[in-house]
DOTOR-492255 format. One record per residue: x, y, z of N, C-alpha, C, O in turn; residue in three letters. Coordinates in steps of 0.001 Angstrom, whole numbers, plus 500000, padded with zeros to 6 digits. Example, Ala and Ser with C-alpha at 12.3 -4.5 7.8 and 13.67 -1.06 7.14 Angstrom:
// residues 2
513190494310507800512300495500507800513200496700507800514236496681508465ALA
512850497750507080513670498940507140512900500030507870513409501138508039SER
***
This chain:
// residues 134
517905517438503410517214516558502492518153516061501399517840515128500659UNK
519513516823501306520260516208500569520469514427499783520745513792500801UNK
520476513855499142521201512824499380520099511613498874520315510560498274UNK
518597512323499464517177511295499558516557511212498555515932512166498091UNK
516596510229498101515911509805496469515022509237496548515166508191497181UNK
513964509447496138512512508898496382512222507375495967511532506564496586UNK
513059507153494528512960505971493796513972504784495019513680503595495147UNK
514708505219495501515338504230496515514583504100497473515387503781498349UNK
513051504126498210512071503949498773512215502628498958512258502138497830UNK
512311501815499741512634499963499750510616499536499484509598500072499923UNK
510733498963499044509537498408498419508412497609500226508786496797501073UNK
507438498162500121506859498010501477507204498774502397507281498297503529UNK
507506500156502180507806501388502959506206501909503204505417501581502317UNK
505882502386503893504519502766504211504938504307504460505746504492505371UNK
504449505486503708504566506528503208503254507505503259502201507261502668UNK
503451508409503897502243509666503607502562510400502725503546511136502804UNK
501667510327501565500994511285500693499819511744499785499127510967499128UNK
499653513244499825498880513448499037497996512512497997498639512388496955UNK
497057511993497954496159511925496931495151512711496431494158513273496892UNK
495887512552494943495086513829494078493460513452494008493312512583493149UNK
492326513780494565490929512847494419489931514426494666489478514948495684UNK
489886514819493180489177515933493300489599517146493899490823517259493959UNK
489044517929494283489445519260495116490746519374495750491469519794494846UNK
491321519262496607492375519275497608492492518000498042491748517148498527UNK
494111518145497605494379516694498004494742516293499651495231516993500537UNK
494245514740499664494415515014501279495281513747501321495181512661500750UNK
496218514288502243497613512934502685496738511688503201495901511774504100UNK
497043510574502528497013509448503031497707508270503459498730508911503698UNK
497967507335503699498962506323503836498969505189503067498070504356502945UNK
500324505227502430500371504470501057501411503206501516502170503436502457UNK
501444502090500966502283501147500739503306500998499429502997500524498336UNK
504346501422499747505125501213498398505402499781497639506000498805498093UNK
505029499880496847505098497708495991505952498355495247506954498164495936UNK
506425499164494096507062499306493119507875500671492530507890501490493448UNK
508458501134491507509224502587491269509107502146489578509576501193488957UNK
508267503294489169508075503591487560508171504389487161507557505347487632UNK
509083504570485910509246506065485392508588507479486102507576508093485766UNK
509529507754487187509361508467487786508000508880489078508009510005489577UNK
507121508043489414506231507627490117506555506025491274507295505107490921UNK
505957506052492341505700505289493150504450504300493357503695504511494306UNK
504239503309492553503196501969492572503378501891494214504355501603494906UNK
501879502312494579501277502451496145500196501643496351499437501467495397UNK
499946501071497485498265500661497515497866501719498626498799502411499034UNK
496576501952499191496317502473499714496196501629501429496013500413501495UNK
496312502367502491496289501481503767495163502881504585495298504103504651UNK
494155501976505062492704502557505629492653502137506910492996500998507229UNK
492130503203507925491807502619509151490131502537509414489541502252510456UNK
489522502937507919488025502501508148488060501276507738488061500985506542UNK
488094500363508753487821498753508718486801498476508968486762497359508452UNK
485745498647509445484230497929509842483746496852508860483077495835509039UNK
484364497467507631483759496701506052484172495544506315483602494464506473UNK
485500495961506354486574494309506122486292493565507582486217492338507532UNK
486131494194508864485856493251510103484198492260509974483912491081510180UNK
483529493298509595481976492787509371481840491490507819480832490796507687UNK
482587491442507199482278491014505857483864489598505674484703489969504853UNK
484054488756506089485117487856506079485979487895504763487209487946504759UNK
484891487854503248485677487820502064485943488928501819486738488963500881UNK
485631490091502262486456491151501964487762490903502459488755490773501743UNK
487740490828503949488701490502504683490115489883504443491239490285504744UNK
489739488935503895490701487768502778491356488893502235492455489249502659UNK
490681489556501206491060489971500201492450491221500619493271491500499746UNK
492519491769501822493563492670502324494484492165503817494359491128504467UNK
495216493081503988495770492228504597495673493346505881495826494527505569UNK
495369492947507628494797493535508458495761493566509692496210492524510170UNK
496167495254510365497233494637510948496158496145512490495384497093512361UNK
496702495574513441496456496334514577496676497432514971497667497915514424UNK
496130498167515792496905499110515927498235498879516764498194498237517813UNK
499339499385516303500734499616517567501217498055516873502129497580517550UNK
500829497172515711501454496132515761502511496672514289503308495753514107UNK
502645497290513716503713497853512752503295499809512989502700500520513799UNK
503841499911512074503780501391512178502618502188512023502695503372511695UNK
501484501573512251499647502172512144499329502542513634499469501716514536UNK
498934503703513827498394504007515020497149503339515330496662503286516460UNK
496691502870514367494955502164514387494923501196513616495765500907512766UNK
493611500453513961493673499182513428493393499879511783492635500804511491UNK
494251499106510919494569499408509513494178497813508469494284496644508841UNK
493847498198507484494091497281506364494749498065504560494393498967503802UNK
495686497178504609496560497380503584495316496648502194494810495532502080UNK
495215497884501365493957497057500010494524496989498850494375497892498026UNK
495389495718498567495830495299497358495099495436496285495526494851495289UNK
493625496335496124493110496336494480492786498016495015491980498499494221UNK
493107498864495931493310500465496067494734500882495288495808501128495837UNK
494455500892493930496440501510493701496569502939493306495727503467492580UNK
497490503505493714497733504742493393499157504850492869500140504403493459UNK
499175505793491139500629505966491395501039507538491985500375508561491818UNK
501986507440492522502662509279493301503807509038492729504473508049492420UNK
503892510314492649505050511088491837506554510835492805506494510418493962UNK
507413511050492351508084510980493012508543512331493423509261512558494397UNK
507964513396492417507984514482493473507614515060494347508010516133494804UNK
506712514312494702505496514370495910506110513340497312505387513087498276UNK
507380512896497203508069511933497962508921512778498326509402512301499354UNK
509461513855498091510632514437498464511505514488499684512729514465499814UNK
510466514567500580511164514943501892510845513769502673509730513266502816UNK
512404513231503367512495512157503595511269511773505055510736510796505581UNK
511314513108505181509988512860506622508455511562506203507824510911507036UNK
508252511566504601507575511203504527507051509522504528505962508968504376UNK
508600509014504811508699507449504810508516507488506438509362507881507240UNK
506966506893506788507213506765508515507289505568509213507217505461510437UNK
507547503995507811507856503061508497507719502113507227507234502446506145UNK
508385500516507661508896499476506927507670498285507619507225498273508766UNK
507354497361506489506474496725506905507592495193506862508463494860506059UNK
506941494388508407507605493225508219507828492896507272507355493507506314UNK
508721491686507062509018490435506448508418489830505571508654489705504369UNK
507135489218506599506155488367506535505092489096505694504228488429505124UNK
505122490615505578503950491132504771503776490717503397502656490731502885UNK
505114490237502575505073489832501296504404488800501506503626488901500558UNK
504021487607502177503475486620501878501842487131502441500845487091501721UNK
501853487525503636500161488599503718499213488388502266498178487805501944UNK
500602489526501413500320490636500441499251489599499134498202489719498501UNK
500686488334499373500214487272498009498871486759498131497896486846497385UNK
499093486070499521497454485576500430496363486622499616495816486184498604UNK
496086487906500045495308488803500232495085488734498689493982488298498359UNK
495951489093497673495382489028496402495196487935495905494181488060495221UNK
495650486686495814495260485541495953493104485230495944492320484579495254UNK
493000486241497255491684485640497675490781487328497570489672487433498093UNK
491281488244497014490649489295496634489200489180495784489225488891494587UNK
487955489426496485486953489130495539486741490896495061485577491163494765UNK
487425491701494996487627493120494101488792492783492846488872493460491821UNK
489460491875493084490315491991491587489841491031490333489266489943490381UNK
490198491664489395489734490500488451490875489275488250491726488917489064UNK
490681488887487250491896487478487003492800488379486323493864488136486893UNK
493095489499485234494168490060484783494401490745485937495508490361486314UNK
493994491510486674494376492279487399495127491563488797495902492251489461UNK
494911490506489084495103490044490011497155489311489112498294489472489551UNK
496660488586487839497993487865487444498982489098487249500178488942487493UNK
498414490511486742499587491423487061500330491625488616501426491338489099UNK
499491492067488937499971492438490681501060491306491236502180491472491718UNK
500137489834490928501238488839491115502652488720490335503648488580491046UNK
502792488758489170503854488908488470504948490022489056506128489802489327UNK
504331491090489157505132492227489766505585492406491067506269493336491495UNK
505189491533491603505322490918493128506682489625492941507499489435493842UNK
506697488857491639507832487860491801506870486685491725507409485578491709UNK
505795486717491684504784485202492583504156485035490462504301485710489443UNK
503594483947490782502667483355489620501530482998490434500538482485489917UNK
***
Protein backbone atom coordinates (compact mmCIF):
# COMPACT_ATOMS: atom_id res chain seq x y z
CA UNK A 1 0.00 0.00 0.00
CA UNK A 2 3.00 2.03 0.07
CA UNK A 3 3.15 5.00 -2.14
CA UNK A 4 -1.13 5.38 -2.46
CA UNK A 5 -2.50 8.65 -1.56
CA UNK A 6 -6.00 8.95 -1.39
CA UNK A 7 -6.11 12.77 -2.33
CA UNK A 8 -4.44 11.73 -5.83
CA UNK A 9 -7.83 9.76 -6.53
CA UNK A 10 -8.35 11.27 -10.35
CA UNK A 11 -11.63 12.98 -10.06
CA UNK A 12 -14.54 10.47 -11.45
CA UNK A 13 -12.89 7.42 -9.87
CA UNK A 14 -15.82 5.34 -8.70
CA UNK A 15 -14.76 4.04 -5.18
CA UNK A 16 -16.26 1.73 -2.37
CA UNK A 17 -16.85 3.10 0.86
CA UNK A 18 -18.23 3.05 4.02
CA UNK A 19 -21.08 5.41 4.69
CA UNK A 20 -21.44 6.58 8.07
CA UNK A 21 -25.72 6.51 8.12
CA UNK A 22 -26.56 5.53 11.61
CA UNK A 23 -25.61 2.18 13.13
CA UNK A 24 -22.96 0.38 11.00
CA UNK A 25 -21.69 1.68 8.26
CA UNK A 26 -22.32 -0.05 5.07
CA UNK A 27 -19.85 0.25 1.85
CA UNK A 28 -21.32 1.89 -0.94
CA UNK A 29 -20.27 3.17 -4.33
CA UNK A 30 -19.17 6.61 -4.55
CA UNK A 31 -18.13 8.92 -7.45
CA UNK A 32 -15.20 11.04 -6.76
CA UNK A 33 -15.92 14.99 -8.14
CA UNK A 34 -13.41 16.61 -5.73
CA UNK A 35 -10.37 16.44 -2.64
CA UNK A 36 -10.96 18.82 0.54
CA UNK A 37 -9.06 19.29 3.43
CA UNK A 38 -8.52 15.98 3.93
CA UNK A 39 -11.93 14.28 2.71
CA UNK A 40 -13.24 13.08 -0.72
CA UNK A 41 -16.44 15.22 -2.38
CA UNK A 42 -18.44 11.86 -3.56
CA UNK A 43 -21.89 11.50 -5.01
CA UNK A 44 -23.48 8.50 -4.36
CA UNK A 45 -24.05 5.74 -7.43
CA UNK A 46 -27.38 3.30 -6.77
CA UNK A 47 -28.49 0.31 -8.50
CA UNK A 48 -32.10 0.88 -7.09
CA UNK A 49 -33.27 2.52 -10.31
CA UNK A 50 -37.03 1.76 -10.72
CA UNK A 51 -37.51 5.52 -9.41
CA UNK A 52 -35.39 7.06 -12.02
CA UNK A 53 -36.64 4.34 -14.94
CA UNK A 54 -40.45 4.87 -13.93
CA UNK A 55 -40.34 8.78 -13.40
CA UNK A 56 -38.40 10.63 -16.71
CA UNK A 57 -37.58 13.99 -14.59
CA UNK A 58 -35.99 12.25 -12.11
CA UNK A 59 -34.18 10.58 -14.72
CA UNK A 60 -32.79 13.85 -16.27
CA UNK A 61 -31.71 14.75 -13.16
CA UNK A 62 -28.77 11.69 -12.86
CA UNK A 63 -26.92 10.26 -15.05
CA UNK A 64 -27.81 6.27 -15.97
CA UNK A 65 -25.37 3.81 -17.12
CA UNK A 66 -25.96 -0.19 -17.66
CA UNK A 67 -24.94 -2.83 -16.36
CA UNK A 68 -21.23 -4.14 -17.83
CA UNK A 69 -21.27 -0.62 -19.72
CA UNK A 70 -18.44 1.06 -17.21
CA UNK A 71 -17.46 -0.47 -14.12
CA UNK A 72 -21.25 -1.23 -12.47
CA UNK A 73 -22.21 -4.74 -12.36
CA UNK A 74 -25.95 -3.46 -12.60
CA UNK A 75 -27.86 -1.09 -14.09
CA UNK A 76 -26.65 2.06 -11.90
CA UNK A 77 -27.41 5.81 -11.67
CA UNK A 78 -24.80 8.24 -10.62
CA UNK A 79 -27.13 11.13 -8.20
CA UNK A 80 -25.57 14.46 -8.53
CA UNK A 81 -27.73 16.00 -5.42
CA UNK A 82 -26.62 12.38 -3.13
CA UNK A 83 -23.17 13.99 -1.73
CA UNK A 84 -21.09 12.52 0.67
CA UNK A 85 -17.84 13.70 2.05
CA UNK A 86 -15.19 10.44 3.08
CA UNK A 87 -12.33 10.81 4.74
CA UNK A 88 -9.51 10.16 3.25
CA UNK A 89 -8.77 7.79 5.76
CA UNK A 90 -11.38 5.65 4.90
CA UNK A 91 -9.65 5.57 1.18
CA UNK A 92 -6.59 3.95 2.24
CA UNK A 93 -6.20 0.90 0.56
CA UNK A 94 -5.73 1.19 -2.93
CA UNK A 95 -8.20 -1.90 -3.48
CA UNK A 96 -10.79 0.56 -3.00
CA UNK A 97 -10.66 2.55 -6.38
CA UNK A 98 -12.54 -0.23 -8.66
CA UNK A 99 -12.84 1.94 -11.72
CA UNK A 100 -12.61 5.35 -13.90
CA UNK A 101 -15.63 6.72 -15.45
CA UNK A 102 -15.51 7.72 -19.22
CA UNK A 103 -14.71 10.87 -20.76
CA UNK A 104 -17.99 11.73 -21.73
CA UNK A 105 -19.30 11.43 -18.01
CA UNK A 106 -18.29 15.11 -17.33
CA UNK A 107 -20.67 16.32 -19.80
CA UNK A 108 -23.52 13.41 -18.47
CA UNK A 109 -22.62 14.95 -15.05
CA UNK A 110 -23.38 18.84 -16.28
CA UNK A 111 -26.64 17.59 -18.32
CA UNK A 112 -27.90 15.74 -15.14
CA UNK A 113 -27.49 18.76 -12.81
CA UNK A 114 -28.44 21.09 -15.26
CA UNK A 115 -32.00 19.32 -15.28
CA UNK A 116 -32.01 18.02 -11.57
CA UNK A 117 -35.54 18.70 -10.17
CA UNK A 118 -33.79 17.67 -6.38
CA UNK A 119 -31.30 20.60 -6.50
CA UNK A 120 -32.00 23.97 -5.75
CA UNK A 121 -30.56 27.05 -7.83
CA UNK A 122 -27.56 27.60 -5.10
CA UNK A 123 -27.00 24.21 -4.89
CA UNK A 124 -27.04 23.40 -8.31
CA UNK A 125 -24.60 26.98 -9.27
CA UNK A 126 -22.15 25.41 -6.65
CA UNK A 127 -21.79 21.90 -8.00
CA UNK A 128 -21.50 23.69 -11.39
CA UNK A 129 -18.76 26.04 -10.47
CA UNK A 130 -16.79 23.20 -8.92
CA UNK A 131 -17.18 21.21 -11.90
CA UNK A 132 -15.42 24.24 -14.16
CA UNK A 133 -19.08 24.85 -15.95
CA UNK A 134 -21.37 28.14 -15.20
Amino acid sequence: MSGFQPAAIPRYSVVRAALPQGGDPEEKLLVVVSHRQGHALTMKATSQVALYQNDPEQMAGCVFYRAGEVCFHLDTVVQPDNLFMIQHANLRDPACVIGQLPADFHGKLVQAIRASIKLDANRRRVLLEMLGER
